[in-house]
C-alpha positions in Angstrom: -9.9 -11.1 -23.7 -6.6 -10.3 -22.0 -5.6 -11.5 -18.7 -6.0 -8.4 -17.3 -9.5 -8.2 -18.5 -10.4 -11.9 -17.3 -9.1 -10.5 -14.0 -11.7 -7.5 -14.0 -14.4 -9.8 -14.4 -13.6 -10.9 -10.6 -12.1 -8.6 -8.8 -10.7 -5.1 -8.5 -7.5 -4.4 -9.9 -5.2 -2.5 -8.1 -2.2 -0.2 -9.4 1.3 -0.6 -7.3 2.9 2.0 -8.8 4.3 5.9 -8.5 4.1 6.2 -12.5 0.7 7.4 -12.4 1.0 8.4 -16.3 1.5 4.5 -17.3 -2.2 4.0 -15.5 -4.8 5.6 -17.5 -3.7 2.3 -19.9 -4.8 0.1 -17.7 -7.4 1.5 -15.6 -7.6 0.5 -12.3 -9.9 1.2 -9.9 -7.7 1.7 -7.3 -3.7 2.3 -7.0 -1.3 1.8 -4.1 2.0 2.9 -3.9 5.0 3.3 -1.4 8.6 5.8 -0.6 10.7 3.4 -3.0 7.8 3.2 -5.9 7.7 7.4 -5.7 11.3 7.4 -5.1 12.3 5.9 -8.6 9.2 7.7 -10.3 10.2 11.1 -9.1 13.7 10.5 -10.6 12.0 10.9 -14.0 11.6 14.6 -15.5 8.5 14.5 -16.5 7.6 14.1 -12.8 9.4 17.5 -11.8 6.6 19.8 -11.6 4.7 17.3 -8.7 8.1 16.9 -6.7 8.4 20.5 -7.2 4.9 21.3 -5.5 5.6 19.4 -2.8 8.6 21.2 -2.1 7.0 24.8 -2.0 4.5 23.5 0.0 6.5 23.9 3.2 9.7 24.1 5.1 12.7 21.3 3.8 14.1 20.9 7.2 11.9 18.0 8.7 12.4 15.2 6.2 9.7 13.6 7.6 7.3 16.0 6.4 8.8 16.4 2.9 8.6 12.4 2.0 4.7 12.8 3.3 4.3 16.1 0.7 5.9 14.2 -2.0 3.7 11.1 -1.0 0.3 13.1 -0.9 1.3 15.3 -4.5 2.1 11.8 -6.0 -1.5 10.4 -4.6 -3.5 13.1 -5.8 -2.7 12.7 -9.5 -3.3 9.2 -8.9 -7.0 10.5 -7.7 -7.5 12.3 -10.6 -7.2 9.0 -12.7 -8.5 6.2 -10.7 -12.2 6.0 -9.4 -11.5 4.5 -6.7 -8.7 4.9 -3.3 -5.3 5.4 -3.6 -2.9 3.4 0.0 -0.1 5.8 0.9 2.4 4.4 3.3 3.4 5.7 6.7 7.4 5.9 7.0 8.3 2.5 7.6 11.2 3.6 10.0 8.0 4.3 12.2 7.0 0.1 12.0 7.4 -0.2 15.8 6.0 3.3 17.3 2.2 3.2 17.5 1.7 7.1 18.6 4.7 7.8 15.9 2.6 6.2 13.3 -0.9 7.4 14.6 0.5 10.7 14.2 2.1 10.2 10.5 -1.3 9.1 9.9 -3.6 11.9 10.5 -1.4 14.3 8.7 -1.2 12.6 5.8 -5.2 12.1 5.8 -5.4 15.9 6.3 -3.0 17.0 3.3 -5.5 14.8 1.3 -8.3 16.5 3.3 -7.0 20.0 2.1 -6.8 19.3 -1.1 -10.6 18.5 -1.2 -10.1 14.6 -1.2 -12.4 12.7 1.0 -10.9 10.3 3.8 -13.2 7.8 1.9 -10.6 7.7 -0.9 -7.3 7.1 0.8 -6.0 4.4 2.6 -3.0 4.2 4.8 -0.4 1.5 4.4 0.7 0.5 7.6 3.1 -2.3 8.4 1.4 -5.3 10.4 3.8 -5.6 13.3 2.1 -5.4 16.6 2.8 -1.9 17.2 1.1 -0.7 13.4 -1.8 -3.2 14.0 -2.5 -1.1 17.1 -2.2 1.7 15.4 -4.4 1.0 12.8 -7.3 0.1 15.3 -7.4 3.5 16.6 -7.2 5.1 13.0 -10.0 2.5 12.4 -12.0 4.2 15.2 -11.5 7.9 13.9 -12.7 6.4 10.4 -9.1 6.6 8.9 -9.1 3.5 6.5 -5.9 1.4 7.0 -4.6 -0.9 4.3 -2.1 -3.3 6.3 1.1 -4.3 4.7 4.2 -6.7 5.2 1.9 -9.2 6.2 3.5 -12.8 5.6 1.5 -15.1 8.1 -2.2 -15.9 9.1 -1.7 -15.0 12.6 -0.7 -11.1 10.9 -4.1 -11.0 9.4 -6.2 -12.7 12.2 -5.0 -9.5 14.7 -6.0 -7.3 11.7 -9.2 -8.7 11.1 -9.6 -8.3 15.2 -8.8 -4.8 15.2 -11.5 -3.9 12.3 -8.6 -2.9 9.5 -10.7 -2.5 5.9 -7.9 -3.7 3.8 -4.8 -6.1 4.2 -2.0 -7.0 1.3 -0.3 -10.4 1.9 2.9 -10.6 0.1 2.5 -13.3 -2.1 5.8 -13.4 -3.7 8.2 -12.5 -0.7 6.2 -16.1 0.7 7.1 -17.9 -2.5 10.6 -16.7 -2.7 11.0 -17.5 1.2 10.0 -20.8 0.5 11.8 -21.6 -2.2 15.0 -20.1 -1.0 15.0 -22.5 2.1 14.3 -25.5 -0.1 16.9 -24.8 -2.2 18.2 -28.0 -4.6 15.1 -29.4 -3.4 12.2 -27.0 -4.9 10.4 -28.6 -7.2 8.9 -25.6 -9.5 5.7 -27.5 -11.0 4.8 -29.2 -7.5 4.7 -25.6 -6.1 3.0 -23.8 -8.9 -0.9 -22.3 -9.4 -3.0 -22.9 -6.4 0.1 -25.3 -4.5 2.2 -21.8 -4.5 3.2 -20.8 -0.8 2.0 -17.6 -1.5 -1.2 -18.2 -2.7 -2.1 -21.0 -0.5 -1.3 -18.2 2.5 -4.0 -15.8 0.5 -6.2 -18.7 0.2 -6.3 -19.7 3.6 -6.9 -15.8 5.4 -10.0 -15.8 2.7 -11.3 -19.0 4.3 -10.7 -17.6 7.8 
C-alpha cells in the first residue's frame, strides 16, 4: 500500500490542480483549483479546446467574466472525473469587497448551474480576510458552499466556523516556511518535523477547537 492509499483509508483526498487529465490516476474524490493552477494548465495544447469554449461563450471585453468562464470550463471536466465537489476561487483582487465577492460568487455558481451541475458539487474559494468571511456567511445562507482559503491563524478559522463556512484550507506549508524563515540559522529541521511542524500543529489545533 502506497501512501496515497494509506491516506484514503482516513480521509478524503483532494486534487489541487488545473491538469484534470493527470487525475483519473489518482482518483480523488474531490479537486480544488485556483487562476494560477488554470493559468499554467491552459498554457498546454491539449487544453485548447476548454480555453476555447470559454471564450465563445461570451463577450472578451470584461476580463472579469472571461477568468470566471475559463474557471467554470476547467471545473466541469474536473466534474466529470471526480465524485465528489470541485472549489473554484473568486478573483482574489476582490479579497477585501464583500458585495464584489458575493456577486463573483453567484455567477460562478450559476455557470455551474447551467451546465446542469448541482450547487451541491461546487465550492467557492474565498479568501478569509474579514471582508470574504462576511461574504461567505451570506453565500452560506443562500446554500452557496464556501471553501475558505489563505487562512494562516486560529483566529481565521474561529470567525469561519462562526459564520457557518462548510470547508476551510489552512496553508500548512506557507506556516512552515514562515516559521522557518524567521528562525533562520536557528531552525532546527528534526525538532520541527511530523506532528512538531508549525503547520501542522496550526491544523491540529482548529481540529481540537
Amino acid at each position: 500500500m502506497n501512501q496515497l492509499e494509506q491516506l484514503r483509508r482516513y480521509t478524503t483526498v483532494v486534487a489541487d490542480t488545473g491538469n484534470f487529465l493527470e487525475l483519473k490516476q489518482f482518483a480523488p474524490t474531490d479537486s480544488t483549483t485556483n487562476p494560477s493552477l488554470i493559468l499554467k494548465a491552459a498554457r498546454l495544447p491539449e487544453y485548447a479546446p476548454v480555453l476555447r469554449r470559454a471564450l465563445d461563450a461570451g463577450a472578451r471585453t470584461d476580463l472579469g467574466a472571461v477568468v470566471d468562464r475559463v474557471l467554470v470550463q476547467f471545473g466541469l471536466e474536473i466534474l466529470k472525473i471526480v465524485p465528489g465537489r470541485v472549489s473554484t476561487e473568486v478573483d482574489a483582487r476582490l479579497s477585501h469587497d464583500t458585495p464584489a465577492t458575493i456577486e463573483r460568487a453567484r455567477r460562478i455558481v450559476a455557470q455551474y448551474q447551467a451546465a446542469g451541475i448541482p450547487r451541491e458539487r461546487v465550492l467557492i474559494k474565498i479568501a478569509s480576510t474579514w471582508e470574504g468571511i462576511a461574504a461567505a456567511r451570506v453565500l452560506q445562507a443562500e446554500g452557496i458552499q464556501c471553501n475558505l482559503t489563505l487562512l494562516f491563524a486560529p483566529v481565521q478559522a474561529d470567525a469561519a466556523a462562526a459564520a457557518g463556512v462548510r470547508l476551510i484550507s489552512p496553508f500548512v506549508g506557507r506556516v512552515y516556511d514562515w516559521y522557518k524563515a524567521q528562525a533562520g540559522a536557528a531552525w532546527n529541521e528534526a525538532a520541527n518535523a511530523g506532528v512538531n511542524d508549525p503547520g501542522v500543529k496550526l491544523v491540529s489545533g482548529i481540529y481540537r477547537s
